[in-house]
Rosetta silent file (secondary structure, phi, psi, omega in degrees, C-alpha in Angstrom):
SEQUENCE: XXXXXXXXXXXXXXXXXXXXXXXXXXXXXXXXXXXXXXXXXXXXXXXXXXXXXXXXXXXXXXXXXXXXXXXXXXXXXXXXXXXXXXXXXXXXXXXXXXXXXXXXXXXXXXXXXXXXXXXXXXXXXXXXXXXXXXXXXXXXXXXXXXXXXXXXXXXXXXXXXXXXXXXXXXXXXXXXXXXXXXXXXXXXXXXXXXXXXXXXXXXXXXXXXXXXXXXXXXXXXXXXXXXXXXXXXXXXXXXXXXXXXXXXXXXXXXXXXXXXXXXXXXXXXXXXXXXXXXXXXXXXXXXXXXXXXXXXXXX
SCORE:     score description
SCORE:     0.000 S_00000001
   1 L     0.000  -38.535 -179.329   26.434   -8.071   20.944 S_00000001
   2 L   -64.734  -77.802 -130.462   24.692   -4.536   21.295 S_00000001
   3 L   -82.089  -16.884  140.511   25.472   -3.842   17.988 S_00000001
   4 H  -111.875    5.098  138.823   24.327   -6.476   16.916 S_00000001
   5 H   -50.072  -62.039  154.285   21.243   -6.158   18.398 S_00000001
   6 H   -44.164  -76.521  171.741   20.693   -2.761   16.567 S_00000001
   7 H   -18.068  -51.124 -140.070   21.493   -4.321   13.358 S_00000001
   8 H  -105.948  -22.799  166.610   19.466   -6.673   13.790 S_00000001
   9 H   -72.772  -46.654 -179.774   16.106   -4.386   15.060 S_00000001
  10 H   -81.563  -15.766  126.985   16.976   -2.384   12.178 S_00000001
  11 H   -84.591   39.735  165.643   16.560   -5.074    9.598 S_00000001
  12 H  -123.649  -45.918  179.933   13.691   -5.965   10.920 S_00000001
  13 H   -57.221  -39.626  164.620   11.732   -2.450   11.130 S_00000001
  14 H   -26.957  -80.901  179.035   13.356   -2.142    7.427 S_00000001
  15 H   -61.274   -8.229  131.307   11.846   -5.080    6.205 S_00000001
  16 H   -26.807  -68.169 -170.586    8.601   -4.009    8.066 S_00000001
  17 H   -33.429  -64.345 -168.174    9.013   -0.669    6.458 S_00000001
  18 H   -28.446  -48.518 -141.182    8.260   -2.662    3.142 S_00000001
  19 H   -92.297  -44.269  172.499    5.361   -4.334    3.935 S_00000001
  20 H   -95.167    3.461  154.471    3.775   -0.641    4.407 S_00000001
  21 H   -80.224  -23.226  169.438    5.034    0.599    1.365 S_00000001
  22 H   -67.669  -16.880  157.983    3.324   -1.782   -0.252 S_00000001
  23 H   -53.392  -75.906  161.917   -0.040    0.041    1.121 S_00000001
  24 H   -32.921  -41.267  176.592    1.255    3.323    0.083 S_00000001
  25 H   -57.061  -40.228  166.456    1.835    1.865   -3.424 S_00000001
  26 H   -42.851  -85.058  174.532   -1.983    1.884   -3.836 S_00000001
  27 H   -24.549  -55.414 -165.187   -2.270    5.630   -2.777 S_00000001
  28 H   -72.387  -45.036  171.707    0.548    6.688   -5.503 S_00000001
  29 H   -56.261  -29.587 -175.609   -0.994    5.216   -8.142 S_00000001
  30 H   -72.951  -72.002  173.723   -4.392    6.719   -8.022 S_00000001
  31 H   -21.509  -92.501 -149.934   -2.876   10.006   -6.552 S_00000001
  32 H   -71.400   -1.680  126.968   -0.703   10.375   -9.503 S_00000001
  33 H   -89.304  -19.997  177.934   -2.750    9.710  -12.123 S_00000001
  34 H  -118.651   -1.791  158.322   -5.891   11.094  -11.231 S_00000001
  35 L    84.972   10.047 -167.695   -5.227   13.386   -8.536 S_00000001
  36 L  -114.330  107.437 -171.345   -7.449   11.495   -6.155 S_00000001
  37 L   -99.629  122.127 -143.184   -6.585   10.275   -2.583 S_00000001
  38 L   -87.000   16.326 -173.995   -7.798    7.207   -2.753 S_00000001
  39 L   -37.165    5.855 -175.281   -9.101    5.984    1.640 S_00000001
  40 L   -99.089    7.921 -175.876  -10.810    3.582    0.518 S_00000001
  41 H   -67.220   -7.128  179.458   -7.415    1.404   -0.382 S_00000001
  42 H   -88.450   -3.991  178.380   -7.062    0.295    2.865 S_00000001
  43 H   -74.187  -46.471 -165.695  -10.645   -1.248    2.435 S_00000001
  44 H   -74.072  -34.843  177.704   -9.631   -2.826   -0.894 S_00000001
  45 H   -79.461  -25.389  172.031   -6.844   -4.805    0.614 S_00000001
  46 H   -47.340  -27.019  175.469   -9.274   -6.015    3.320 S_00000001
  47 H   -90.106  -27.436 -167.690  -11.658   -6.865    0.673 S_00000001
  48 H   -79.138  -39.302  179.425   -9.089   -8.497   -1.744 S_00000001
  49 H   -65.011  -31.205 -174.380   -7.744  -10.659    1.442 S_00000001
  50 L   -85.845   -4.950 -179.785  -11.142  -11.804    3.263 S_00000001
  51 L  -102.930  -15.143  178.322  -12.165  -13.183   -0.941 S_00000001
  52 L   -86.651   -4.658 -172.644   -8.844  -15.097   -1.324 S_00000001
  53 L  -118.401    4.550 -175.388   -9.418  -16.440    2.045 S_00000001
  54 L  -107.566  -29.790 -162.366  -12.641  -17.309    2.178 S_00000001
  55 L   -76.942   -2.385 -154.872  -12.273  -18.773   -1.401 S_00000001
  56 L  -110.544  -65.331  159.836   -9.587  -21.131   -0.304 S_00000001
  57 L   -22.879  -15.422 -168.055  -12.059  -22.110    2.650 S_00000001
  58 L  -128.064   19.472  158.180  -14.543  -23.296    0.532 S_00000001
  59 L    88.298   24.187  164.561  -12.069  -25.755   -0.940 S_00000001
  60 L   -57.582  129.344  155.415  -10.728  -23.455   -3.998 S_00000001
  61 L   -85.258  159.411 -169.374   -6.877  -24.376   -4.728 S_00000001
  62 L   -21.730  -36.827 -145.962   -4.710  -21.869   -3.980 S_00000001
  63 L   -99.487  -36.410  169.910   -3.836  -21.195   -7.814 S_00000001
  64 H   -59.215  -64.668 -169.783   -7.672  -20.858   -8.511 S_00000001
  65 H   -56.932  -28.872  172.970   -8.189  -18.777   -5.847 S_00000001
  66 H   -66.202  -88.219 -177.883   -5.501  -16.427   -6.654 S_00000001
  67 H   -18.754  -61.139 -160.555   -6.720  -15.933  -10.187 S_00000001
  68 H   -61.030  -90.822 -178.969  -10.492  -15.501   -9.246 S_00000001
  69 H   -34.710   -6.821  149.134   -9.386  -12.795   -6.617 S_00000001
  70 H  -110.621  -17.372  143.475   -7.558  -11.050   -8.650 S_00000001
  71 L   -42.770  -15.372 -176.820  -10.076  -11.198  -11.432 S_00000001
  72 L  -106.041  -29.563 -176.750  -12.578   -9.628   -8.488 S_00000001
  73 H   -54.349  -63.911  170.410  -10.093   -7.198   -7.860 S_00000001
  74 H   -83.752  -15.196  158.574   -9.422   -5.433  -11.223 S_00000001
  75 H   -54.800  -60.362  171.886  -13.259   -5.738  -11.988 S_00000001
  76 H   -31.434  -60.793 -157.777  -13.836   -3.710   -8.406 S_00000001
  77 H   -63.123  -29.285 -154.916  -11.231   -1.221   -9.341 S_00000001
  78 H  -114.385   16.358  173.855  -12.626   -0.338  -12.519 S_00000001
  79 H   -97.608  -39.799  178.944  -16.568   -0.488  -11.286 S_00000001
  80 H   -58.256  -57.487  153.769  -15.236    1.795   -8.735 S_00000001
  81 H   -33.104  -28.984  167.247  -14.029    4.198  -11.163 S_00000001
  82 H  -101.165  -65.049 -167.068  -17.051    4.197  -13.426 S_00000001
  83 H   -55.650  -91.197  155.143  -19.718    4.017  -10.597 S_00000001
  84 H   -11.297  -96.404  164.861  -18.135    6.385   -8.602 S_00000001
  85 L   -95.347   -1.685  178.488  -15.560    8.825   -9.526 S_00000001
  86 L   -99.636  -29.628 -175.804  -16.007    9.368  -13.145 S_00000001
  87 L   -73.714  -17.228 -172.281  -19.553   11.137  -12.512 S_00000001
  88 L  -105.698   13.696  163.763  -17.456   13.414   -9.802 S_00000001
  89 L   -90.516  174.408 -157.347  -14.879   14.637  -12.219 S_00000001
  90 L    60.173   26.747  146.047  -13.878   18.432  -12.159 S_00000001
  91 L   -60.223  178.538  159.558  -15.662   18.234   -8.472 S_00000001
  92 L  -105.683  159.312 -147.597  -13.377   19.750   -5.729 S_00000001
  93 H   -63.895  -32.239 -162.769  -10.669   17.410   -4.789 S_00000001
  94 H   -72.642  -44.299  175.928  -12.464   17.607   -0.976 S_00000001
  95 H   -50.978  -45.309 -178.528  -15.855   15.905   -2.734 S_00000001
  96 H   -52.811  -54.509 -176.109  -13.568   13.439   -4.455 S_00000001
  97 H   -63.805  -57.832 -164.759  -12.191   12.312   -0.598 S_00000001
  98 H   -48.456  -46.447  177.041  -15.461   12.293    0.883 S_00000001
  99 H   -66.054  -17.276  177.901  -16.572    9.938   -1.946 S_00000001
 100 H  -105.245  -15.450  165.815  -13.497    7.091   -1.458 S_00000001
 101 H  -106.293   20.588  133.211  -14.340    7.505    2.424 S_00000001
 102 H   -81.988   -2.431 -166.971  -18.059    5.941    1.603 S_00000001
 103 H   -95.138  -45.530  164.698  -16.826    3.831   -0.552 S_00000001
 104 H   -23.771  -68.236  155.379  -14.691    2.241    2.557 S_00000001
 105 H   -39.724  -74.964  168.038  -17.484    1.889    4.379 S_00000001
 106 H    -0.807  -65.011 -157.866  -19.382    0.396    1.217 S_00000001
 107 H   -61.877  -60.276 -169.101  -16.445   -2.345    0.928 S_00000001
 108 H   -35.795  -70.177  177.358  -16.289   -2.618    4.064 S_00000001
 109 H   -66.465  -37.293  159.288  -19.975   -3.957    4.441 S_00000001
 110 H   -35.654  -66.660 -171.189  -20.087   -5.077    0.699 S_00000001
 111 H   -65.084  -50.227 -177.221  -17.101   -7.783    2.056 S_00000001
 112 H   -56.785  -64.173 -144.087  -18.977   -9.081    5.474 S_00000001
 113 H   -59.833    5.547 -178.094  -22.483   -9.175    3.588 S_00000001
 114 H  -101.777  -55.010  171.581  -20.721  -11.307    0.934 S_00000001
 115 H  -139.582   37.706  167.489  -18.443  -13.801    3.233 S_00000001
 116 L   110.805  152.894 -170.268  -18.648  -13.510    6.664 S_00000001
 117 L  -120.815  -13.759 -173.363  -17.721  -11.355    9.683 S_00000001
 118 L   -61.298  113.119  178.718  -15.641  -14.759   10.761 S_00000001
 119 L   -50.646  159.289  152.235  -11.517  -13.848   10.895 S_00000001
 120 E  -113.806  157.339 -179.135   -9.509  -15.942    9.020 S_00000001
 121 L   -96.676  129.586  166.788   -5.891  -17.712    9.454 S_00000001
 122 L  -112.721  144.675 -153.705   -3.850  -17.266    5.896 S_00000001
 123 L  -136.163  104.719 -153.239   -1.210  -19.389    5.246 S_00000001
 124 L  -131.796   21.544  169.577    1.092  -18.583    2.324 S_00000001
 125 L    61.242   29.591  179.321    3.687  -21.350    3.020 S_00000001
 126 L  -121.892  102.450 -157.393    5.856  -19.011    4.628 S_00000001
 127 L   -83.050  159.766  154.632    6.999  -19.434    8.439 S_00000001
 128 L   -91.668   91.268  149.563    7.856  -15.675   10.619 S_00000001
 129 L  -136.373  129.419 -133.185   10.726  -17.569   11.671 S_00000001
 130 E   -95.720 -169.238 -173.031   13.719  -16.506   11.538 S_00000001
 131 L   -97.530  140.729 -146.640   16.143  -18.044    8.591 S_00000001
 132 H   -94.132  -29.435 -167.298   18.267  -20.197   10.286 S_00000001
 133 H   -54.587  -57.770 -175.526   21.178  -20.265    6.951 S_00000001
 134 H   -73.755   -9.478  162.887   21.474  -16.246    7.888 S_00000001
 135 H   -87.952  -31.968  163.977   21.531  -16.335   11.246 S_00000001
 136 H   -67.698  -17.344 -159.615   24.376  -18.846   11.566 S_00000001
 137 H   -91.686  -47.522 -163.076   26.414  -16.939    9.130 S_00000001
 138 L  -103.677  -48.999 -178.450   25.289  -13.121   10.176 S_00000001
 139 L   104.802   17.958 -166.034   24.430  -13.856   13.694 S_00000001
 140 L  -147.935  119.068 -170.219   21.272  -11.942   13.068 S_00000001
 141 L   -93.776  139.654  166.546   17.573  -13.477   13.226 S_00000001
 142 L  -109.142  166.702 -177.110   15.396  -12.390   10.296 S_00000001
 143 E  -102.790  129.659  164.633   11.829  -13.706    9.602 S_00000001
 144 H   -76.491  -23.133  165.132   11.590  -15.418    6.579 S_00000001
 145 H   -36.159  -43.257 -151.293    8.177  -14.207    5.987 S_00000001
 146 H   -91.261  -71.760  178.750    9.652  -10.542    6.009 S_00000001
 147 H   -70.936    2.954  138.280   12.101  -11.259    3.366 S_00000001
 148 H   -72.553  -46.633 -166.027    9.870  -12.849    1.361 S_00000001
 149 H   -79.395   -8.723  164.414    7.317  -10.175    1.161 S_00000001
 150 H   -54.982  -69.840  179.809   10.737   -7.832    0.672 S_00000001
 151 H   -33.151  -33.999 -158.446   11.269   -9.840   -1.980 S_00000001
 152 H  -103.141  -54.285  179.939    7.487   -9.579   -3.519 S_00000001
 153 H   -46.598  -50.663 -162.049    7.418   -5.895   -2.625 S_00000001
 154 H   -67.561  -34.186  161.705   10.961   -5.428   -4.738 S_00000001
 155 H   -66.924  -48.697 -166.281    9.288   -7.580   -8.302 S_00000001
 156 H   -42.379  -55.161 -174.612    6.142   -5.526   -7.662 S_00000001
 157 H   -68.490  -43.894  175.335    8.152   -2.328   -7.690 S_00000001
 158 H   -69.364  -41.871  158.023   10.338   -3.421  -10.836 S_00000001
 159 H   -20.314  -76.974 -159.509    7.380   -4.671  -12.731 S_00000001
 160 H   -93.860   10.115  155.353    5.446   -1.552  -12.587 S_00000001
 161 H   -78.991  -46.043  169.719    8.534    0.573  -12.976 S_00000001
 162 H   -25.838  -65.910 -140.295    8.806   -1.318  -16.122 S_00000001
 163 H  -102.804  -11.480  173.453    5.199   -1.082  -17.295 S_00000001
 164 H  -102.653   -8.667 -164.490    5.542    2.619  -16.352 S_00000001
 165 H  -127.799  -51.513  147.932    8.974    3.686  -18.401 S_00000001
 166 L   -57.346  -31.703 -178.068    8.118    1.330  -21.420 S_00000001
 167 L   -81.601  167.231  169.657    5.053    0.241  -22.289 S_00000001
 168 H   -88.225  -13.670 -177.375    2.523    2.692  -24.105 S_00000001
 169 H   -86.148  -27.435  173.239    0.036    2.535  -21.994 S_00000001
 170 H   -35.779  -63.990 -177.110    2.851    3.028  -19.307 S_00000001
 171 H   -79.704  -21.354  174.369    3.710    6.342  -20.857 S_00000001
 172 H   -72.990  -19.720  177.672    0.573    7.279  -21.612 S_00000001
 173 H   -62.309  -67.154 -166.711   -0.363    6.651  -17.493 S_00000001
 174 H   -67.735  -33.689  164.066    2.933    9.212  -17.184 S_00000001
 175 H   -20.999  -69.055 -170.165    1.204   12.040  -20.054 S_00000001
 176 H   -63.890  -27.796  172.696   -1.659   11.874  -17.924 S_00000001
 177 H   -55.652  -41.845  173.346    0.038   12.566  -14.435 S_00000001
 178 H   -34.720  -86.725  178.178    2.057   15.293  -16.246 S_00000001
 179 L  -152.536  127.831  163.965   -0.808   17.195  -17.054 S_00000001
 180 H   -31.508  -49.243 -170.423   -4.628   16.262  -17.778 S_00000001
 181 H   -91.072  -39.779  171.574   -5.261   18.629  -20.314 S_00000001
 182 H   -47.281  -49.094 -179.024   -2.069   18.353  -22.466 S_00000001
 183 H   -65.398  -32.035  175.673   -2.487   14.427  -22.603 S_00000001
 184 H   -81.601    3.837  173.756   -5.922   15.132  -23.866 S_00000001
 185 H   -84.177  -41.477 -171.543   -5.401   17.622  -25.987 S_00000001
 186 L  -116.122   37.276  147.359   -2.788   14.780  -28.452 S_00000001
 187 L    76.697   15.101  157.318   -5.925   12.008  -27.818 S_00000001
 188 L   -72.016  122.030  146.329   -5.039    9.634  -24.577 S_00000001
 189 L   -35.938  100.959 -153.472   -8.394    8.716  -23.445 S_00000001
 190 H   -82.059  -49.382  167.919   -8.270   10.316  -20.300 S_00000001
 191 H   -52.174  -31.791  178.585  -11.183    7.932  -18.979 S_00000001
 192 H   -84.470  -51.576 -111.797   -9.419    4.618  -20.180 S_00000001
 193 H   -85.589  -72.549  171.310   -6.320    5.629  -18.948 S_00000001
 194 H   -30.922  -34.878  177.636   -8.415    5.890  -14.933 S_00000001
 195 H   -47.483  -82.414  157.422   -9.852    2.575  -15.537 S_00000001
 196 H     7.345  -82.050 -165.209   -6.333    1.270  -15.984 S_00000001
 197 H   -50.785  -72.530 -162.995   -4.894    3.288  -13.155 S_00000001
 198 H   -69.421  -19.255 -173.236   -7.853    1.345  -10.515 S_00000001
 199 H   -87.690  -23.764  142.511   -7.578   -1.886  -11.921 S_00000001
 200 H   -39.672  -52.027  174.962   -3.753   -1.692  -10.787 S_00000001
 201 H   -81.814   -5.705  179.001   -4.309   -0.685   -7.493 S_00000001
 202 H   -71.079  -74.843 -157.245   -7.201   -3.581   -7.465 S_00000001
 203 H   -75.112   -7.924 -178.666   -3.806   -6.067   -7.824 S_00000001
 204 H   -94.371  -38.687 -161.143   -1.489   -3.748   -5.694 S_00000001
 205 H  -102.842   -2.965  159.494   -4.116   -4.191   -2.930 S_00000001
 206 H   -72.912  -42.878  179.663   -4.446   -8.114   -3.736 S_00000001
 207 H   -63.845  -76.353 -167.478   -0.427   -8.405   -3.249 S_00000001
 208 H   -38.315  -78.794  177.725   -0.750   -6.007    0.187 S_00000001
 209 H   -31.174  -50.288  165.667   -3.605   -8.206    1.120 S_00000001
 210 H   -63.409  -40.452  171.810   -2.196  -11.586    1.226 S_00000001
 211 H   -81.633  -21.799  145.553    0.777  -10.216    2.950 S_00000001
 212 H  -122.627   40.196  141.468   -0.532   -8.710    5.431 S_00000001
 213 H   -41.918  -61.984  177.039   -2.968  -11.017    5.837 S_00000001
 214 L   -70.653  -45.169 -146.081   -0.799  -13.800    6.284 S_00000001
 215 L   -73.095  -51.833 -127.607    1.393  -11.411    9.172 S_00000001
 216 L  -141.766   17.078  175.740   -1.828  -10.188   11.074 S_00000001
 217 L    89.544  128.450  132.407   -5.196  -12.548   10.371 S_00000001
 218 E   -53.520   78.421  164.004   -7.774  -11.706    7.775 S_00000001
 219 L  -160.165 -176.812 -143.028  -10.368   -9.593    9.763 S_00000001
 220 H   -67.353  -22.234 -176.929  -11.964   -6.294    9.991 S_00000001
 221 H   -73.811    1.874  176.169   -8.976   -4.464   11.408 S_00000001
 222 H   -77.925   -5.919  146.860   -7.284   -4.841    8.282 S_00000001
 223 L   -38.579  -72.887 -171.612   -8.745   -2.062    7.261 S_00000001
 224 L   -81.295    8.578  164.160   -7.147    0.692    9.307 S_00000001
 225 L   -79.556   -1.799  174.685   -3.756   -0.385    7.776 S_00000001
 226 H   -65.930  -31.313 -155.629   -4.412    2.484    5.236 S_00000001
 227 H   -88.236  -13.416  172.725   -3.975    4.803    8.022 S_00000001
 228 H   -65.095  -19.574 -169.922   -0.438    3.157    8.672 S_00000001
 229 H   -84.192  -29.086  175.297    0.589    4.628    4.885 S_00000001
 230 L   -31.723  -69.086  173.628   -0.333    8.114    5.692 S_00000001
 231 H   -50.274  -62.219 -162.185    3.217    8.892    7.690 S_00000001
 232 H   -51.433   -8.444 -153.558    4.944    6.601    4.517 S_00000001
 233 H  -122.451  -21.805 -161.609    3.129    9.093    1.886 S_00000001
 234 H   -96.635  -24.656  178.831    3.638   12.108    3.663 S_00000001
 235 H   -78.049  -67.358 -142.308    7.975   11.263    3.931 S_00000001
 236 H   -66.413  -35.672 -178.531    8.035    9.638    0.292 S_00000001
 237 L    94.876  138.026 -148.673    5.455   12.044   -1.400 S_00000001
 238 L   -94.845    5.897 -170.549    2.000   11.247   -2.717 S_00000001
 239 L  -118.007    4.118 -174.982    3.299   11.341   -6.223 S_00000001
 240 L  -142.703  144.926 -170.915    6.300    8.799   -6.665 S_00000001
 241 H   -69.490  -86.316  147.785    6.504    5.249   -6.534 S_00000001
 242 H    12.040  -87.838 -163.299   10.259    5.552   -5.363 S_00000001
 243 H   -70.578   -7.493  150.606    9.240    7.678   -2.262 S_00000001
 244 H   -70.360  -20.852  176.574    6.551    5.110   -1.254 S_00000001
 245 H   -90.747  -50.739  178.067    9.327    2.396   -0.791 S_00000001
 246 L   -99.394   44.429 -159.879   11.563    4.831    0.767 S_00000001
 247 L  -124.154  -19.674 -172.365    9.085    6.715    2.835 S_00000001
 248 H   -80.042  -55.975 -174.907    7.978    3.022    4.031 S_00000001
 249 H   -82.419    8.518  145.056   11.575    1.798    5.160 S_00000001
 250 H   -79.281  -45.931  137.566   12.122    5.019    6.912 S_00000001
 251 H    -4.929  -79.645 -160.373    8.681    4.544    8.637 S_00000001
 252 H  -102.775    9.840  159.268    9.125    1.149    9.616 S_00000001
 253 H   -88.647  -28.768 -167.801   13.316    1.403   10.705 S_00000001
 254 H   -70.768  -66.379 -149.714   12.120    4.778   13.289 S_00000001
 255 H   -62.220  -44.273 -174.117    9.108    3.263   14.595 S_00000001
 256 H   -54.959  -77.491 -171.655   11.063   -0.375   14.904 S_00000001
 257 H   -68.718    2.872 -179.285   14.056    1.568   16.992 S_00000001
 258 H  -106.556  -21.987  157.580   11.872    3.929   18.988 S_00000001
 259 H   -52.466  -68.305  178.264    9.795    0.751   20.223 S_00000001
 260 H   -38.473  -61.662 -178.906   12.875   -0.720   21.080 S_00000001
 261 L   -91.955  -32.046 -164.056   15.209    1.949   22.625 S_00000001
 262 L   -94.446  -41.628 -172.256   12.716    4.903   23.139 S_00000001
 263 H   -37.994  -68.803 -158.592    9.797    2.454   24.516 S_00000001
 264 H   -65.754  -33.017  162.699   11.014    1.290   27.878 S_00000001
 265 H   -72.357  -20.743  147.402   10.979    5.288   28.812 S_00000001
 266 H   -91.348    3.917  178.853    7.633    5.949   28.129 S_00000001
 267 L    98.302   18.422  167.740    5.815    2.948   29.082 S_00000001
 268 L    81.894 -163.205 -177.463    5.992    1.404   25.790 S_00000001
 269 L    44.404   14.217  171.329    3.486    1.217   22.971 S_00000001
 270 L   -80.373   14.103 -160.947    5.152    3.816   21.214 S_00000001
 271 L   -87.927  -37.212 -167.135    5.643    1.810   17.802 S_00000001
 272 L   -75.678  -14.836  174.015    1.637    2.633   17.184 S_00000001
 273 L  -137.846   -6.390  159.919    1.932    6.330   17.181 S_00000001
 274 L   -61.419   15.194  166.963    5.801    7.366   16.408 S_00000001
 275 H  -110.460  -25.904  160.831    5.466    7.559   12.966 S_00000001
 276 H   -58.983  -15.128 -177.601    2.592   10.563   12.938 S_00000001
 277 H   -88.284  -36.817  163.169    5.399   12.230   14.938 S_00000001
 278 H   -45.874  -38.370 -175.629    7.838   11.517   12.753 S_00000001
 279 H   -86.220  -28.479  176.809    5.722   12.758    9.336 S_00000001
 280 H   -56.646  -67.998  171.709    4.268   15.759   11.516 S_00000001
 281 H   -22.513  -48.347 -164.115    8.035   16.472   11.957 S_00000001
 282 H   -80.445  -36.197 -146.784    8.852   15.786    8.210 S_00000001
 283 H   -74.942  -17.963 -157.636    5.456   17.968    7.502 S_00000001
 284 H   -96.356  -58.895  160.318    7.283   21.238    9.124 S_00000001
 285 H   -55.782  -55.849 -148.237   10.687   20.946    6.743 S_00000001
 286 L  -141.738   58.886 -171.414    9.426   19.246    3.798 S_00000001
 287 L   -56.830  -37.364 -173.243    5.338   19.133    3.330 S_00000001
 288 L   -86.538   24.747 -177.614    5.817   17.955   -0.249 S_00000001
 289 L    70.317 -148.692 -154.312    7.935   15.042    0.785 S_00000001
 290 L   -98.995  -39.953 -169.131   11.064   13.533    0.139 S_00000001
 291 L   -93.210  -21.638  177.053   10.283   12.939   -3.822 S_00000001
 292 L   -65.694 -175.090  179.355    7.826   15.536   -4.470 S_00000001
 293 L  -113.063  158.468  174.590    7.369   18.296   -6.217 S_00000001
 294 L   -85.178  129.998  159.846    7.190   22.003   -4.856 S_00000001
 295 L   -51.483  164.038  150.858    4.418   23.883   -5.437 S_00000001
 296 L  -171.825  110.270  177.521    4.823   27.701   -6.245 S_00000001
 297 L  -114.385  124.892 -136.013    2.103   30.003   -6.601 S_00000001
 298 L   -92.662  156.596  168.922    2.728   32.738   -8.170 S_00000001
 299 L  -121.680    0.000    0.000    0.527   36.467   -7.225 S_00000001
């Protein structure tokens, strides 16, 4: 029974894990083409979630609503990129942060003054309950909510592995990560390329949004889930796609079993701050993460 009790905490923090890799995905995309860490993405899913949910409030169907928001989405991404961050390139990388955490705020206010400071309930025709077929079989309750958005995370990730290892724009996306000046030196549009790059993370923070939307309420605190990706970016590495999924299900299995087993000795509430201990921990073996690359600077 204990054991399956772990098992059963430990596909659930797993399938957690997911749900903040799907944050993280946002970061790595920016990050790794443009060299930019991106704070305001936890704004963007907050903004992509309160416009699908307010649009669905005002009698949009779902299928409508979906569209429009992500049509507001990849518009954002790529005003943000021209408005923004294209007048601040070759800044130092520290101006570049300072500049995505106004633009948080920005959204952040941008999103009330637009629809409302009122939370919303989202409903995505999914119960957290668990699935009753796998629990008679395995003896272990899962949420179906959590392996659906497993499920959503795992096309997301094959998609834009796809669209990154085939396509031309795909490779040209990988040129530019490579190195700036070589792809622009043999003509990739270094500027299109950025556009691109934000109007991706526009629909990676419309997927993030809805999902954890539906888990936690549409409202302002939805926000500060960017700050949950930090440990996931800092394991996985701020450069690989990869190490955002498995910097996320490392993330959310520790935090999941140190609530559980570790909790009841400190008085609980440790699932909200073991994972900064864990990536501080991580930061002292491995700063450039599990997937990254090592630095070496030579004198």
């Amino acid at each position: 029974m204990d054991f399956i009790f772990f098992l059963e905490v430990l596909a659930g923090g797993l399938l957690a894990g997911v749900m903040y890799a799907l944050v993280a995905l946002g970061f790595v995309l920016i990050y790794k083409a443009s060299g930019v860490f991106n704070f305001a993405q936890g704004a963007m899913v907050f903004f992509a979630a309160l416009t699908y949910a307010s649009l669905l409030k005002l009698g949009m169907p779902w299928w409508g609503a979906l569209v429009a928001t992500l049509a507001v989405m990849v518009v954002l991404g790529v005003a943000i990129e021209r408005v923004v961050l294209r007048p601040l390139v070759n800044q130092p990388p520290i101006t570049l942060f300072m500049a995505t955490i106004g633009l948080t705020f920005v959204l952040e206010g941008l999103s009330q003054l637009v629809w409302g400071t009122q939370p919303h309930n989202l409903e995505l025709g999914v119960s957290d309950v668990p699935m009753e077929s796998l629990s008679r079989a395995t003896g272990i309750n899962i949420s179906q909510f959590e392996l659906f958005a497993a499920g959503v995370a795992g096309i997301l990730v094959a998609v834009l592995a796809v669209f990154f290892q085939y396509t031309r724009v795909g490779r040209a996306l990988r040129a530019v990560a490579d190195d700036h000046q070589a792809a622009l030196a043999v003509g990739i549009p270094l500027q299109h390329i950025w556009a691109i790059v934000w109007a991706v993370a526009g629909f990676v923070a419309l997927v993030a949004g809805l999902l954890w939307g539906a888990r936690t309420g549409v409202q302002y605190a939805l926000t500060f889930i960017a700050l949950k990706a930090l440990p996931v970016l800092i394991l996985g590495g701020f450069e690989s796609i990869l190490g955002a999924i498995v910097g996320g299900l490392i993330i959310g299995a520790t935090e999941k079993l140190a609530e559980v087993y570790l909790g009841p000795m400190v008085g609980g509430g440790i699932e909200s701050w073991f994972a900064y201990v864990v990536a501080l921990l991580f930061l002292l073996v491995r700063p450039e993460g599990l997937f990254g690359e090592k630095h070496i600077d030579r004198v």
